[in-house]
C-alpha positions in Angstrom: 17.6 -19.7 8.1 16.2 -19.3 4.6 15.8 -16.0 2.8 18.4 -14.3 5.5 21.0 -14.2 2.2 18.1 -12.4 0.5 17.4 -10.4 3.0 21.2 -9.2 3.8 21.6 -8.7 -0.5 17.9 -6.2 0.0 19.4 -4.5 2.5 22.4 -3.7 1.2 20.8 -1.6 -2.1 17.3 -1.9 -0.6 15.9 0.1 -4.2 16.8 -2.9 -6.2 13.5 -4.8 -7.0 15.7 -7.7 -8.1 17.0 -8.8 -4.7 13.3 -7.6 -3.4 11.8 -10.5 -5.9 14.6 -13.1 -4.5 13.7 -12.0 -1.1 9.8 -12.7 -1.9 10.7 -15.8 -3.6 12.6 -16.9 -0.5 9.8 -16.1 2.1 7.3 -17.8 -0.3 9.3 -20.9 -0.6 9.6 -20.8 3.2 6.2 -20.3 4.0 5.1 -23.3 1.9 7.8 -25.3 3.6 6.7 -23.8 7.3 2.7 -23.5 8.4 3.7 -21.7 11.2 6.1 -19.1 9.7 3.2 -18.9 7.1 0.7 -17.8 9.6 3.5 -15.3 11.0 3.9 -13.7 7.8 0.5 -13.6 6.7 -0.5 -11.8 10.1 3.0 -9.4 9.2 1.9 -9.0 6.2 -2.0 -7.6 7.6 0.0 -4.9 9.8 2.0 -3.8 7.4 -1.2 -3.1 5.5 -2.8 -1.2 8.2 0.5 1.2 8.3 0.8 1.6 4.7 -2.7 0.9 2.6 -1.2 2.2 -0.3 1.0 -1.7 -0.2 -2.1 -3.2 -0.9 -2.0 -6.6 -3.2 -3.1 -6.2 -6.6 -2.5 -6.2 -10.2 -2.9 -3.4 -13.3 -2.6 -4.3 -17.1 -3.1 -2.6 -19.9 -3.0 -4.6 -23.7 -2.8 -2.0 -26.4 -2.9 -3.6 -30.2 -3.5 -2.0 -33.6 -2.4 1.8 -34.9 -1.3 5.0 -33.0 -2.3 5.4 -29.7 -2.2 9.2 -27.7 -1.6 9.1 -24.0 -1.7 6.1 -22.0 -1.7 5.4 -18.8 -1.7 2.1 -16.3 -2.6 2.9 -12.8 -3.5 1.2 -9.9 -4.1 3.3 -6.8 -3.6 7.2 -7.1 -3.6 9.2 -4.3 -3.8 12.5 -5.9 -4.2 13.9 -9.9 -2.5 13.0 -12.7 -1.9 15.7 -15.4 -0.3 15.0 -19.1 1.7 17.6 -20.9 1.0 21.1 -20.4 -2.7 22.2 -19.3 -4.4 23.5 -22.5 -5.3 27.3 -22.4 -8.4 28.7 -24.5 -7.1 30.8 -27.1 -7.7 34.5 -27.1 -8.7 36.8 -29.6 -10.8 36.6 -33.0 -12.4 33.0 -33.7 -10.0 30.8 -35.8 -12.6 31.3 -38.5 -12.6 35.0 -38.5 -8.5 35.0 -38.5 -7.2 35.4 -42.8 
């Protein structure tokens, strides 16, 4: 069966996002080769979805030209804050402008 040599490689070092692109490469050569194992992994595909939304389809893209930039960051879905660097902390005592 097609992608099963992708799918053995995945699970073997399942973190690699190498095999995972073979292995999506293999299903998607398979689906357009197959209308029925299309349909099953299209409806796989909307389960999986409803157990983990975070999975969801999508892109993000950032294109940054010209000079120095600060901070920047590409996101897609966050599920909770993002913080930069250290929080900044009013300083205390006299005005800068009243310090020699």
């Amino acid at each position: 069966m097609p992608a099963l040599p992708e799918l053995a490689a995945l699970q073997q070092q399942p973190t690699d996002h190498h095999r995972a692109q073979l292995l999506s490469l293999a299903l998607a050569a398979r689906a357009g080769a197959d209308a029925g194992f299309a349909a099953a992994l299209e409806a796989w595909h909307r389960q999986a979805q409803l157990i983990a939304p975070g999975t969801a389809t999508g892109n993000a893209s950032t294109y940054i030209s010209g000079g120095t930039q600060g901070n920047v960051v590409t996101t897609r879905d966050v599920f909770g804050g993002i913080q930069l660097g250290q929080p900044v902390v009013p300083p205390t005592g006299p005005a800068a402008e009243d310090r020699p």
